[in-house]
C-alpha positions as CSV (number, residue, x, y, z in Angstrom):
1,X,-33.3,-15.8,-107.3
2,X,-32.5,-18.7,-109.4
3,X,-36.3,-20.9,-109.3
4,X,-35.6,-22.2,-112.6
5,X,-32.8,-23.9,-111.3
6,X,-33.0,-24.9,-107.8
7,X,-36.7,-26.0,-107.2
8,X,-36.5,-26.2,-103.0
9,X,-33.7,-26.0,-100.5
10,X,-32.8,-26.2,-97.1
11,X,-30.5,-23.4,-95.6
12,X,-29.2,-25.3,-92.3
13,X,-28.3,-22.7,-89.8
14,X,-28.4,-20.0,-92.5
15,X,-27.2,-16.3,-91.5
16,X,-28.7,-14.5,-93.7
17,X,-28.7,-10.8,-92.3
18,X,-25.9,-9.4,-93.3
19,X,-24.2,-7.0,-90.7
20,X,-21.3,-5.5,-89.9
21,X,-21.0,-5.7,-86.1
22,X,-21.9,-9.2,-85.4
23,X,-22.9,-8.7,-81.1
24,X,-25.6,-11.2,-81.4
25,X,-22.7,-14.3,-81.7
26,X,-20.8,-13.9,-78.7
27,X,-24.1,-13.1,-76.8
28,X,-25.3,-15.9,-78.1
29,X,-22.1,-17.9,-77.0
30,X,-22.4,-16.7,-73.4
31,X,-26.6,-18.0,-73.6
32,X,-24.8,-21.3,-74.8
33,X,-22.3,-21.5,-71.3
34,X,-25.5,-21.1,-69.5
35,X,-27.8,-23.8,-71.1
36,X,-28.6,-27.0,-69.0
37,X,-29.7,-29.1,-72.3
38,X,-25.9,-29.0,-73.3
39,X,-24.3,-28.7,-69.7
40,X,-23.7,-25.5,-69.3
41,X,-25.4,-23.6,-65.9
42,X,-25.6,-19.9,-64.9
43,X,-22.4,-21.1,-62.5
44,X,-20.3,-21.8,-65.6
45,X,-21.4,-18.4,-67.1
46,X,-20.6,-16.2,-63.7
47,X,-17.1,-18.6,-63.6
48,X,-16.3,-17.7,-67.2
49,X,-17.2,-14.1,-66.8
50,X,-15.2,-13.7,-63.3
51,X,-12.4,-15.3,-65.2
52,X,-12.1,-12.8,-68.3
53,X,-12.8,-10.1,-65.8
54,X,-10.0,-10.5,-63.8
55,X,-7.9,-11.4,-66.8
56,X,-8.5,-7.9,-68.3
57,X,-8.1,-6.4,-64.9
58,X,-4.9,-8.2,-65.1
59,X,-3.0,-7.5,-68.5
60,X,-4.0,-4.1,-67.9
61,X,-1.8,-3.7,-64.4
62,X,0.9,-6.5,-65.6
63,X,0.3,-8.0,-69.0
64,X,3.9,-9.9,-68.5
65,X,2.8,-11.7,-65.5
66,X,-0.7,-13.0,-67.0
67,X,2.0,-14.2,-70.2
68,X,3.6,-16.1,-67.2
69,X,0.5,-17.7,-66.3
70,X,-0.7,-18.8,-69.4
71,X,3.2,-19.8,-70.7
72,X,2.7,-17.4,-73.7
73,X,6.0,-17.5,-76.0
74,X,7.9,-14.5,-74.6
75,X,5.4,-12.9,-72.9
76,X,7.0,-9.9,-72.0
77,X,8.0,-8.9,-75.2
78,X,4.8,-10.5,-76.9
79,X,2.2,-8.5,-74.7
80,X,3.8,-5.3,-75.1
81,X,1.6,-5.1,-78.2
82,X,-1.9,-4.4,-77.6
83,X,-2.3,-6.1,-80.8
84,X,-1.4,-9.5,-79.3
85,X,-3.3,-8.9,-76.1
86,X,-6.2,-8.7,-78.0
87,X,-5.2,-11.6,-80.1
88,X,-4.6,-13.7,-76.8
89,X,-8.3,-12.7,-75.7
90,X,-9.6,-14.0,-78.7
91,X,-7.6,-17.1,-78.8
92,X,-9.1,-17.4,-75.0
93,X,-12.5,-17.3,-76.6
94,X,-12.2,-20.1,-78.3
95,X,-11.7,-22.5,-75.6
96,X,-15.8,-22.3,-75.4
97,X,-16.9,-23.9,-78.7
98,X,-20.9,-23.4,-78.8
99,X,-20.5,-22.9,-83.0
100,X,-18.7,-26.4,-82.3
101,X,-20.5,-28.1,-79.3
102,X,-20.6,-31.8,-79.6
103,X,-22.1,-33.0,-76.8
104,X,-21.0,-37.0,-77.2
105,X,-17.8,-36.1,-77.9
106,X,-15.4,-38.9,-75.8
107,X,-11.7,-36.6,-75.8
108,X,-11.1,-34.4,-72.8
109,X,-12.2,-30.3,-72.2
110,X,-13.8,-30.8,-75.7
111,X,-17.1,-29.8,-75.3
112,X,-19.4,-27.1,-73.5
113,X,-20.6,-29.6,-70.5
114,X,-16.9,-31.0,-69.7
115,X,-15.6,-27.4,-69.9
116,X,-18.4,-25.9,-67.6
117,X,-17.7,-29.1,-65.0
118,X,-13.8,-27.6,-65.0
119,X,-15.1,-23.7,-65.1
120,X,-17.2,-24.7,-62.0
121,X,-14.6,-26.9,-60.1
122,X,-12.6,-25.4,-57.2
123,X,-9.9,-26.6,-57.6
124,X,-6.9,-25.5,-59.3
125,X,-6.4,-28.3,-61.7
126,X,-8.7,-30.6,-62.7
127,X,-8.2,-34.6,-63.6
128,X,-8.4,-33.9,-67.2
129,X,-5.7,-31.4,-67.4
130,X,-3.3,-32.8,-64.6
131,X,-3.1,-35.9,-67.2
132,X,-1.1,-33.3,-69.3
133,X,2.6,-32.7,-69.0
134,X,2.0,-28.8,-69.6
135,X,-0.5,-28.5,-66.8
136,X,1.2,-30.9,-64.2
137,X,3.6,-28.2,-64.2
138,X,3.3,-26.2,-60.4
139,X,1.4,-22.7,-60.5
140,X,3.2,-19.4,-59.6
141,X,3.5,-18.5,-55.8
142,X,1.3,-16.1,-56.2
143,X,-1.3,-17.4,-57.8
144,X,-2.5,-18.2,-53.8
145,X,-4.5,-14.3,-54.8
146,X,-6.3,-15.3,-57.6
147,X,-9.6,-16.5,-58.2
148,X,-10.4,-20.0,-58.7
149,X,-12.6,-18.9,-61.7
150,X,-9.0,-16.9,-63.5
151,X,-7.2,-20.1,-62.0
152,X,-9.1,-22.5,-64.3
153,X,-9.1,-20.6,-67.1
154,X,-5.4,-20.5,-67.0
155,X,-5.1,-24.6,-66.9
156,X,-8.0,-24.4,-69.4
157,X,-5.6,-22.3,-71.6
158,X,-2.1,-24.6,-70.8
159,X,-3.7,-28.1,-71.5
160,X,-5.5,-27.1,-74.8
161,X,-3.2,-24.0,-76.3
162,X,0.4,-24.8,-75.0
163,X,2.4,-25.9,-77.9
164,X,3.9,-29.2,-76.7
165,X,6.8,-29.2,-79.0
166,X,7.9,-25.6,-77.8
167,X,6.1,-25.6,-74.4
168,X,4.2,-22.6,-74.7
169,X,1.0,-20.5,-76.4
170,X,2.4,-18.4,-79.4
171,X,0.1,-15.6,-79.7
172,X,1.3,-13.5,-83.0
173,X,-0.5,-11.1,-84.6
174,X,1.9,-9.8,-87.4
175,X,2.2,-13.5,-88.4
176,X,-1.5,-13.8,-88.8
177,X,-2.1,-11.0,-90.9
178,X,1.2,-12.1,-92.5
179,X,-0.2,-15.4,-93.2
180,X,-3.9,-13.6,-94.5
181,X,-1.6,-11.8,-96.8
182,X,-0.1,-14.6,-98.5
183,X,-1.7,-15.9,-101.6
184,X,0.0,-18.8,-101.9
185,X,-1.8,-20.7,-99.2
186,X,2.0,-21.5,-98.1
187,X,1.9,-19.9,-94.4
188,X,-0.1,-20.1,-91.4
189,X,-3.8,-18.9,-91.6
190,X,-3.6,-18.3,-95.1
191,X,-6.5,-20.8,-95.4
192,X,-8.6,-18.0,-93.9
193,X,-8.2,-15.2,-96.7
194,X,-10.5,-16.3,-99.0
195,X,-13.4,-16.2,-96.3
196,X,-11.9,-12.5,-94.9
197,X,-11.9,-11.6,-98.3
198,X,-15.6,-12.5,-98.3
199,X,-16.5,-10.2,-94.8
200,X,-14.8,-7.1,-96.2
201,X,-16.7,-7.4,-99.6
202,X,-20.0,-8.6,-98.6
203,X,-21.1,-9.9,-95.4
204,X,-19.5,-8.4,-92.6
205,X,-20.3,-10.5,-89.6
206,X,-17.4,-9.1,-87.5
207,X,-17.9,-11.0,-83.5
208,X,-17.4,-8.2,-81.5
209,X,-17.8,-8.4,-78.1
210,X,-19.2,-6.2,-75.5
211,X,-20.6,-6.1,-72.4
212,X,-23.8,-4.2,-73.0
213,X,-24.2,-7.0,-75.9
214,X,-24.1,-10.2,-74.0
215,X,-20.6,-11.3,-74.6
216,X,-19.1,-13.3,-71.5
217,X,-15.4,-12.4,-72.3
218,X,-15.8,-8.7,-72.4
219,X,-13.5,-7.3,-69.2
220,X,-16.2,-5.3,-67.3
221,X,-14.3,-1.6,-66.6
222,X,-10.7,-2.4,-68.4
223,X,-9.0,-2.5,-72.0
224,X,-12.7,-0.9,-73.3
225,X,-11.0,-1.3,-76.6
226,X,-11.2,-5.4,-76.9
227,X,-13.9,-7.1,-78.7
228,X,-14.5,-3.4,-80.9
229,X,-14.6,-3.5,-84.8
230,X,-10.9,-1.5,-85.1
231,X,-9.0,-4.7,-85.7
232,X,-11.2,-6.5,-88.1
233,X,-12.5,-2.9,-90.5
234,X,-8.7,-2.6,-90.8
235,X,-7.5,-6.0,-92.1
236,X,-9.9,-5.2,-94.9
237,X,-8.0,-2.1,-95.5
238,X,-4.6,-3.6,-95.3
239,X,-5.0,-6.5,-97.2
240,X,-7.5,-5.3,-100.0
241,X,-7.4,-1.7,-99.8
242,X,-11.2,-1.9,-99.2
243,X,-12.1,1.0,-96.8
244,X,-14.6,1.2,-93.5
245,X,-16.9,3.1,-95.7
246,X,-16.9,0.5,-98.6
247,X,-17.5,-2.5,-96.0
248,X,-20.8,-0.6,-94.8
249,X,-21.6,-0.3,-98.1
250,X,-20.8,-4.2,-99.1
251,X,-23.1,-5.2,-96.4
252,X,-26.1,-3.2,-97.3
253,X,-25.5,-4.2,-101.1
254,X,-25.5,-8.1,-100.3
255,X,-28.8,-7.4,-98.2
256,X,-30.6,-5.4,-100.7
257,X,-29.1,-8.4,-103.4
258,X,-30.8,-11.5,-100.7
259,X,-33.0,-9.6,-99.3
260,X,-31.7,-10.4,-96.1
261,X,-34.3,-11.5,-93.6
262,X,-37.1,-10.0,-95.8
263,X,-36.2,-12.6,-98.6
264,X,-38.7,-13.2,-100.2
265,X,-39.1,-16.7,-101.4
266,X,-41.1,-20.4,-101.2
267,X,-39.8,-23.8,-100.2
268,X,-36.8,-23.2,-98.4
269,X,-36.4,-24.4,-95.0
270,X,-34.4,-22.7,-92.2
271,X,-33.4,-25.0,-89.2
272,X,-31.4,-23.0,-86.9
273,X,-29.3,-24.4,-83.8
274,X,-30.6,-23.8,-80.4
275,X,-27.2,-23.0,-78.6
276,X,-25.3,-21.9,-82.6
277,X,-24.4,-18.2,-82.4
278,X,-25.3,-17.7,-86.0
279,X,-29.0,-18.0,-85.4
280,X,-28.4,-14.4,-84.2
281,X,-28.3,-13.5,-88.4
282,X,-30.9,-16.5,-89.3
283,X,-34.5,-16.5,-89.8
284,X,-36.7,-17.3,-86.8
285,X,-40.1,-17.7,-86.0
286,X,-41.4,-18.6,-90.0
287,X,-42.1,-16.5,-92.5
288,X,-46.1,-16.4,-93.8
289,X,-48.1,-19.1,-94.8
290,X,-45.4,-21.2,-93.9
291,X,-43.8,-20.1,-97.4
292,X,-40.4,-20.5,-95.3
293,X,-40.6,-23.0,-92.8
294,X,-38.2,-21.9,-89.7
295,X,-37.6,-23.9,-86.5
296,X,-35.1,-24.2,-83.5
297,X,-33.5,-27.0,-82.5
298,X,-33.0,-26.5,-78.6
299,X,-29.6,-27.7,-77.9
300,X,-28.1,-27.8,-81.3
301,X,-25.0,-26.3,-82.3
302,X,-24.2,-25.4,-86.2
303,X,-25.7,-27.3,-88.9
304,X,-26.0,-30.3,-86.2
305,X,-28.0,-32.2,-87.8
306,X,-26.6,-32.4,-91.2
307,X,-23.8,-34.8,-89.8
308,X,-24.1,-38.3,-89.5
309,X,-26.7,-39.7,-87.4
310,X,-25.3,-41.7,-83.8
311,X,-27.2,-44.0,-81.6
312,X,-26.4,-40.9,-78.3
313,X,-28.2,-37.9,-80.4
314,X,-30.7,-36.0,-78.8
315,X,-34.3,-36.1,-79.4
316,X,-34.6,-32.7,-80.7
317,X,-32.0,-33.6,-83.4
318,X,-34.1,-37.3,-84.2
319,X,-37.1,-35.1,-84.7
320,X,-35.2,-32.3,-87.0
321,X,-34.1,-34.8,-89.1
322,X,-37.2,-36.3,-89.7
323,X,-38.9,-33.2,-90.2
324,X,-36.6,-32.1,-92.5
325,X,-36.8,-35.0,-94.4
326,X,-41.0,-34.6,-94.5
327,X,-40.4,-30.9,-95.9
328,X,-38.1,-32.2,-98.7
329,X,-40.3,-35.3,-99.9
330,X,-43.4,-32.9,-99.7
331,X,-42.0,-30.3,-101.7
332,X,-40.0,-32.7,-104.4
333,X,-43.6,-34.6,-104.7
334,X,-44.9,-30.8,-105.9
């Protein structure tokens, strides 16, 4: 749009469909649990989506006792609200970081191959998380019925979302959208606004998640309302008053604006993450003539190789580099 000014760019792990319902990310997040180059396996997919299965089969018959399990502040009271259930399946979600996959990182449970080793271990605790005060702690009686798949899940949950201070998980809606509310930047989450604020009014890219999509935390046959676009289309409306209708209309506008993947434009490169669930919105294979170079880099997670190089990175990540580099010296030498 602007070839006066910017003369040749490189969009690292660009989405640049704009869409409402976002399905492709948490499909692509389950193709992440299953991929070998970053240690995930088919196993650690099936464990994962046993787990969230019985989960939701769970907290639909007793969502008190699964607040037990996971030591979720006053559970009873606090999964009462459907609102919170969904927000505790969310928070769930993001134990699995394939946007955030580093695969040399050195802390515990911090990366797609250490959590798949603990999704896929039989036991109910694993070294890692018995280390932790919260998950020394013993498991109910009755956990002897459940799966060892919901089982690790729940020491998952208590080594990386228990509060230690107040020793458990707060899961609270209200205070969230509270916190989006505030302008201030005073109160939890208010951080986030800006970029909600950017969803409603142009982009969309709402992760839902359903089964029929790909997404490996959908509960196959209970609460068919998780993962849907009802929670997301109506913080638009609640925090600024902009409607279903208009964010439908947002969307389309910023596409018709970009042009979306049809953009139509030389010398900008698109590198997209092998294993990053926004490749699902990015351009891939190349545009024609190789006006807009586009390649994958298999086991990469989000804009990968724009950080720092280290003497463990992959090859695939050496090579992107370096061809990225080649694109930008060619083009600056035109």
């Amino acid at each position: 749009k602007l070839p006066h000014l910017i003369h040749a760019s490189v969009a690292s792990s660009a989405p640049v469909q704009a869409i409402v319902d976002n399905a492709g990310y948490n499909a692509v997040v389950g193709e992440a649990i299953a991929e070998p180059l970053v240690g995930g396996s088919a196993e650690c997919l099936k464990a994962v989506q046993d787990a969230f299965n019985e989960l939701g089969n769970r907290l639909s018959c007793d969502p008190a006792s699964v607040g037990e399990d996971l030591m979720v502040c006053n559970a009873a009271e606090t999964l009462a609200d459907r609102k919170n259930v969904s927000q505790l399946i969310d928070d769930l979600t993001l134990l699995f970081p394939a946007q955030s996959n580093d695969p040399l990182c050195t802390e515990d449970l911090c990366n797609i191959a250490k959590i798949c080793e603990h999704m896929t271990t039989a036991t109910t605790t694993t070294k890692a998380a018995a280390n932790t005060a919260v998950a020394r702690r013993a498991l109910r009686q009755d956990q002897q019925t459940q799966s060892a798949s919901y089982n690790q899940l729940v020491t998952l949950a208590r080594a990386l979302l228990v509060d230690p201070s107040s020793g458990c998980m707060e899961v609270n809606y209200a205070l969230g959208v509270a916190g989006l509310a505030d302008p201030s930047g005073s109160m939890p989450l208010s951080g986030d606004r800006s970029w909600i604020w950017q969803t409603c009014s142009e982009f969309g890219f709402y992760q839902t998640c359903s089964a029929d999509a790909g997404c490996p935390f959908h509960p196959h046959g209970t609460l068919p309302w998780y993962g849907s676009l009802e929670l997301s289309l109506e913080l638009c409306a609640d925090l600024f008053n902009i409607s279903k209708d208009d964010v439908y209309v947002n969307v389309n506008q910023t596409n018709q604006i970009t042009g979306g993947r049809d953009i139509q434009s030389t010398r900008i490169a698109f590198p997209n993450g092998g294993i990053d669930p926004w490749k699902a919105q990015g351009i891939f294979p190349p545009g024609p003539d190789d006006y807009e170079p586009a390649f994958m880099v298999p086991g990469a997670s989000h804009h990968a190789w724009t950080h720092p190089s280290r003497p463990g990175d992959s090859p695939s990540l050496v090579k992107a580099r370096a061809a990225i580099s080649e694109l930008v010296e060619t083009w600056l030498s035109q």
